[in-house]
N, C-alpha and C positions, 0 to 999 in steps of 0.2 A: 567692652574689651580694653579701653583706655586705660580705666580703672586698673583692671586686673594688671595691665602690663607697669603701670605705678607700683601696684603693690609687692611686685618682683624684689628679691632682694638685691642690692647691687654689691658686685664684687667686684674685686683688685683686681689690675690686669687689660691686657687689650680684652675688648669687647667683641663679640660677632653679633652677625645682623638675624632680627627674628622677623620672618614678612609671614601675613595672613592675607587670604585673598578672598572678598569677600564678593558676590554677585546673589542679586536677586534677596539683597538684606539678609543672608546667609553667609557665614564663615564655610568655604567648603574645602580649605585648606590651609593649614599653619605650618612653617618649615623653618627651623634653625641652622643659616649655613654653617656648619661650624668650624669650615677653613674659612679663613678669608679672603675670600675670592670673586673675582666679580659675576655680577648676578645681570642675564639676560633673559630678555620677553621676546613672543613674537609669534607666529602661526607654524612655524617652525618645531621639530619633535627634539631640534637639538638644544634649542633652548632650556634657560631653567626652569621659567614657567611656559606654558606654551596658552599663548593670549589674542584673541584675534580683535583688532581695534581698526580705524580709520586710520590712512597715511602710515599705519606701521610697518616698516620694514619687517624680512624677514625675521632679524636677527638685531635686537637694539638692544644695549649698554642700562639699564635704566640705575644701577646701583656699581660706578666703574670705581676701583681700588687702583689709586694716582700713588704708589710709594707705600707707606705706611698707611693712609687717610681714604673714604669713602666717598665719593662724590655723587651727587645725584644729577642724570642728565633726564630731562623732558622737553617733550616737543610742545610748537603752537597749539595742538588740539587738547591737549592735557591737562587737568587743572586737579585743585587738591590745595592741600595747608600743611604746614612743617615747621616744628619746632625749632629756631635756632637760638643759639646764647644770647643773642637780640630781641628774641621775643618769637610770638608765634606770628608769620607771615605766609600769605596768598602765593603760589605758582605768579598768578597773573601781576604782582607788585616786583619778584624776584626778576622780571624779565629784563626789566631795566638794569639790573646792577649784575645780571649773572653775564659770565662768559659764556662764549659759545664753543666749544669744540670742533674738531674738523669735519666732521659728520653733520654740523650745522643745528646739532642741540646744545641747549640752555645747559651750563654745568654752577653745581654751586656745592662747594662743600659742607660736607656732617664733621660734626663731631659725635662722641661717645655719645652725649648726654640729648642727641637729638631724634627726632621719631613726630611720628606725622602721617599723613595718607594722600595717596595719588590717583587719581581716577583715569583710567586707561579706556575708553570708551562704554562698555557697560562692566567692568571689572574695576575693582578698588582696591586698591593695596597698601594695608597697615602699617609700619614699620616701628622697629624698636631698634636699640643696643641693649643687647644683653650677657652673660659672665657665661665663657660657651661651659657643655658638659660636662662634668668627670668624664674620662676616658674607660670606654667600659676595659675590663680586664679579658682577657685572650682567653675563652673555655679550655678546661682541661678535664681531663679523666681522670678519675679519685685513683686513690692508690691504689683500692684495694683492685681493681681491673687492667692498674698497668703494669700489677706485679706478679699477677694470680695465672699468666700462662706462662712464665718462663718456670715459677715454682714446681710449677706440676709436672715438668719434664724429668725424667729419670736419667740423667746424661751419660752414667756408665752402663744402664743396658742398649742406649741409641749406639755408643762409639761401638760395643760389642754387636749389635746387628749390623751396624755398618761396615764391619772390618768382617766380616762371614759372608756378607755380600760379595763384597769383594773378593774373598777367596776362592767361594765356588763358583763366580761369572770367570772367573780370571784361570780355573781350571777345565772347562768346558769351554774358555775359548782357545785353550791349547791343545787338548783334544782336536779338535775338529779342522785346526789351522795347519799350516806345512812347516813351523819353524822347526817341529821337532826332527822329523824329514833328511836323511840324510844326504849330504852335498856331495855330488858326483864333481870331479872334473873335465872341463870340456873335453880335452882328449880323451878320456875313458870312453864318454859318449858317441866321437868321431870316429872312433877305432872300432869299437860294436857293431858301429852302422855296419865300416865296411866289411867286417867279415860274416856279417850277415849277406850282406847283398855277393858277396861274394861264394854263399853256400848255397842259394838261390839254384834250380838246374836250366839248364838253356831250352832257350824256348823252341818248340816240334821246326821242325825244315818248312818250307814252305813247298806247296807239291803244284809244279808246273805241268799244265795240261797238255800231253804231247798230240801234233796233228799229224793226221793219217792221212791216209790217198780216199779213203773212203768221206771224211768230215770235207774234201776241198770240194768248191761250187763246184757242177759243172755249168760251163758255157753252153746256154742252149738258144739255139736260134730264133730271134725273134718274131719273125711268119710263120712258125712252127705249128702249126692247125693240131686245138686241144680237143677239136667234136670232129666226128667224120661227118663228110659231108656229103648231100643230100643230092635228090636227083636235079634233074634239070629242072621242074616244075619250082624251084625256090625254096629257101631256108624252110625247115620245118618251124610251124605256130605252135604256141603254146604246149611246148613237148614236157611234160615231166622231167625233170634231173635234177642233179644235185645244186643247182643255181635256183634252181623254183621256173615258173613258166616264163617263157620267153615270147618275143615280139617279131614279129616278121619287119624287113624293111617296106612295106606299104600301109604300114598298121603306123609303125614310128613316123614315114613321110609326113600320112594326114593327119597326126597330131602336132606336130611344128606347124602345120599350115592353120590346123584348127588355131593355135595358141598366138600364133601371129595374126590372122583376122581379130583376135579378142583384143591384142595389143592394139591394135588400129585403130578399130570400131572404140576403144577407150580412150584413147587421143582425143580422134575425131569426141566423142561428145564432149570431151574437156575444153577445147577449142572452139565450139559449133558457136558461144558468143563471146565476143574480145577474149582479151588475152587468160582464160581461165586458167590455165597450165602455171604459166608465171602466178599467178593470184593463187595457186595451192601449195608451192615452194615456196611463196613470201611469205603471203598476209593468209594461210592459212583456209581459204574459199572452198572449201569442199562441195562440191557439187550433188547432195546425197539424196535430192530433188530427184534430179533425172533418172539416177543409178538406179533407185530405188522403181521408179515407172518401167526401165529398160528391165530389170528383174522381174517384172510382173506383169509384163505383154510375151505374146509371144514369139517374140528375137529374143527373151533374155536365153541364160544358161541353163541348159539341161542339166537333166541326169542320166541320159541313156550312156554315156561313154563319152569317147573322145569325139565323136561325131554330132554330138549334143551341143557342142559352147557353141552357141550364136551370142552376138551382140550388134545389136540396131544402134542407126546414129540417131539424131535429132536432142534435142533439148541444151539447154546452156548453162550458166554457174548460178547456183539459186543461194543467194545472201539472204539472209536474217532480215526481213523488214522489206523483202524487195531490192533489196542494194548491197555493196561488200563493203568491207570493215573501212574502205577508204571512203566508202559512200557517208558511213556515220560522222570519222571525222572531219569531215569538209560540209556535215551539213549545218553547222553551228557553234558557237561558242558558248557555253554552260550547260547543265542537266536542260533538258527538252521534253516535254510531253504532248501526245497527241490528244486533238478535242473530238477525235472522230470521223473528221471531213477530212483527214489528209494534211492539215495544218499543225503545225506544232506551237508552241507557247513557251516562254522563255520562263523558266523555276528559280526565284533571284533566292540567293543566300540570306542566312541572317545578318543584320547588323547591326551591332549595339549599338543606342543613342545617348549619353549622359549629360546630363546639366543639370548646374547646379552648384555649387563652392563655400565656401565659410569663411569667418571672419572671428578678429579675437576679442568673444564677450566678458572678456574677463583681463584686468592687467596692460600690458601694454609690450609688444615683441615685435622686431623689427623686421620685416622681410615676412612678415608668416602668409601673405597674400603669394608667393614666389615659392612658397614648399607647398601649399595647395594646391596651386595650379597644378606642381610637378608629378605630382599624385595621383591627377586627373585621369592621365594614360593607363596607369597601370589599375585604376579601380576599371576602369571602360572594362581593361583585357580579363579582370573577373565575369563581368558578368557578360563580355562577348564566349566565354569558356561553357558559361553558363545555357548562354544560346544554342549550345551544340545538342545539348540532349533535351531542350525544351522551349522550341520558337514563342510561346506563347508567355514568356516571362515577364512579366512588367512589376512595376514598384517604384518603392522610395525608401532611400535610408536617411535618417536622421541621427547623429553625432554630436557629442560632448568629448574635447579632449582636454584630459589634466595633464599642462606642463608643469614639470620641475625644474628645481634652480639651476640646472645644466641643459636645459632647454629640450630634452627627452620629455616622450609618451608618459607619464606614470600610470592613465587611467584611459584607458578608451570606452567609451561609453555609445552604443550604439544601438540603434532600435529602427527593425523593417517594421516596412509594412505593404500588401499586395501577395503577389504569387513569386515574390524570391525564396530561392532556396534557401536551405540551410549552408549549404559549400561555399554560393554566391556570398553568404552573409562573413560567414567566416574568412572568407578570400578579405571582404574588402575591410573589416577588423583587424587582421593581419597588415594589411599599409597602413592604413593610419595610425596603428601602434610602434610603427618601426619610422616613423618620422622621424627626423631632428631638427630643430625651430632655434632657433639665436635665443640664446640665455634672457630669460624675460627680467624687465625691470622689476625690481622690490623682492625676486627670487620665484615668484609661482604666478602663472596666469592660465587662463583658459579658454578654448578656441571653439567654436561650433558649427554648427552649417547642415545641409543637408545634398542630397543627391536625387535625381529622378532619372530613371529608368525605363525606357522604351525599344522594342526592334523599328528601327527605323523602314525596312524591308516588309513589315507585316502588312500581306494582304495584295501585295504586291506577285 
């Protein structure tokens, strides 16, 4: 390639720079900058070549334009040979006599006539001065296409369809519109009104209903007996009339008394143990134990008539379980289950257990032990969410996180394994991609770690 770059013709004029990058004893790239401008390396995508080396910064200068002039800057790890007007010299002999810049690289200037190679870790880069391009010329379209549609337009039959457009839109919308419409004056219109409303005929009398001697109440006495009345033997029973059958007053007595033994005898059983009555107006204690026995012996309620409701005392408030609603809440603190014998057993909730954290295998970030920790709570509350619909969840996650030069997520990498969910997984992928980590040294590093997962509760 030496050769070849020799054999180049050389031309007048500033020169630009031609670099070839060669790896693995292949050329797998040749590029002529041909502004001149300075040329960067680095692992970076904004650079010009993008080069991954030891101790290389994101973003390094390796070919920086000082004014007019090119300079070559390299670091300790770097080595290579370059031509100068002095002769051809070693990286490692320039160390001594080159400056250093403020970035704390070796700087030494080119001229035109100089070219040489640098070895960047396992990449090597060429270099020459070379006579940049002719300038290619700007495409255009031949003639015969940039003239061949205005030719073919016929302009005096377009201006005559265009003006006929015109004419007949522009008389159908006069048609149809009100300009042509003739203009009344207000008063014309205010005066119409009113002798219309004025020819209008008047509306019918209104006709008041006059009152008679016959339409006025009479006053009638209010003891004024509407049934005749019966002999001494007492109100007739169940007489046919126009009310329907009727009730003698011994028939109505022993049904108030029937109805009031029923109200009693309902008391009384609601009563017969502590305060039941109060416990049906609070806390709901219905008693449907006893009612239900008293219904189906024999004091409950007939059906012969009114002489049938009997109701017997005895029995008390029968709660759910043997006890009333205040009996459940006062017998424990959390769900309770029975083993059989009368005893009950305390049913502990889930409770996530996490441990575990990370560290940065990659690079160097200050504090990233203090945003993991922070993290910690909120991966728990995944897979405590998790716990809800599956106590038997157990696992482990393992993480790779790629920072970037603003100290953001770019890549989260993560991998279960056990019985976590899918939801579980993606919860705790979600935090660690929405970290933020202090700008790592050199522009990128990377963090890893792992998590483990248990109900601390199971079994319990």
């Amino acid at each position: 390639m030496t050769a070849v770059m020799r054999a180049m013709p050389v031309a007048t004029g500033p020169k630009v720079l031609r670099i070839g990058i060669v790896q693995g004893g292949k050329v797998i790239e040749e590029r002529v900058i041909k502004q001149r401008t300075t040329v960067t390396i680095g692992p970076s995508e904004k650079n010009t070549f993008v080069v991954v080396g030891p101790n290389l910064p994101a973003s390094f200068k390796i070919f920086e334009l000082v004014g007019q002039d090119y300079h070559l800057n390299f670091l300790d790890g770097m080595t290579g040979r370059i031509a100068l007007p002095s002769g051809p010299t070693d990286l490692a002999a320039l160390r001594g006599q080159a400056k250093r810049n403020p970035q704390g690289a070796y700087q030494v200037k080119l001229t035109e006539d100089s070219r040489g190679k640098l070895v960047v870790g396992e990449t090597t880069f060429l270099f020459q001065f070379v006579a940049p391009p002719p300038v290619q010329p700007k495409p255009q379209l031949p003639a015969s296409v940039k003239s061949g549609m205005a030719e073919k337009i016929d302009w005096s039959m377009t201006i005559i369809s265009a003006f006929s457009f015109l004419f007949h839109f522009g008389a159908i919308g006069v048609l149809y519109s009100d300009w042509s419409d003739k203009v009344l004056p207000d008063e014309a219109d205010v005066a119409g009104l009113v002798d219309n409303i004025k020819r209008l005929p008047p509306p019918p009398p209104v006709e008041e209903k006059k009152t008679t001697d016959e339409d006025k109440p009479e006053d009638k006495p209010a003891d004024k007996p509407t049934a005749k009345s019966t002999p001494s033997g007492g109100p007739k029973s169940n007489a046919p009339g126009k009310g329907g059958a009727k009730m003698s007053n011994a028939q109505g007595a022993a049904l108030l008394d029937k109805l009031a033994q029923m109200e009693a005898a309902t008391i009384g059983v609601l009563s017969n143990s502590g305060p039941a009555t109060a416990g049906v107006l609070s806390d709901s204690n219905v008693p449907t134990g006893q009612l239900d026995a008293i219904a189906k012996s024999a004091d409950g309620v007939g059906a012969t008539g009114p002489g049938g409701l009997k109701m017997g005392g005895g029995g008390g408030v029968v709660k759910p379980g043997g006890g009333g609603i205040g009996d459940l809440a006062g017998s424990g603190k959390g769900a309770q289950g029975s083993d059989g014998s009368g005893t009950t057993a305390a049913v502990a909730a889930p409770k996530a257990s996490v441990s575990g954290g990370g560290s940065v295998s990659a690079g160097k970030i200050n504090g990233a032990e203090r945003v993991l920790r922070g993290a910690q709570g909120r991966i728990r509350g995944c897979y405590q969410a998790g716990l809800g619909s599956n106590p038997d969840m157990e696992g482990r996650v393992s993480y790779t996180l790629s920072i970037s030069g603003s100290g953001s997520v770019s890549n989260a990498s993560v991998s279960p394994s056990g019985s976590l969910s899918g939801g579980v997984v993606s919860c705790i992928r979600g935090v660690l991609s929405g970290l933020s980590f202090d700008p790592p040294e050199g522009g990128a590093a990377s963090v890893s770690g792992s998590y483990s997962f248990v109900n601390a509760n199971k079994g319990k």
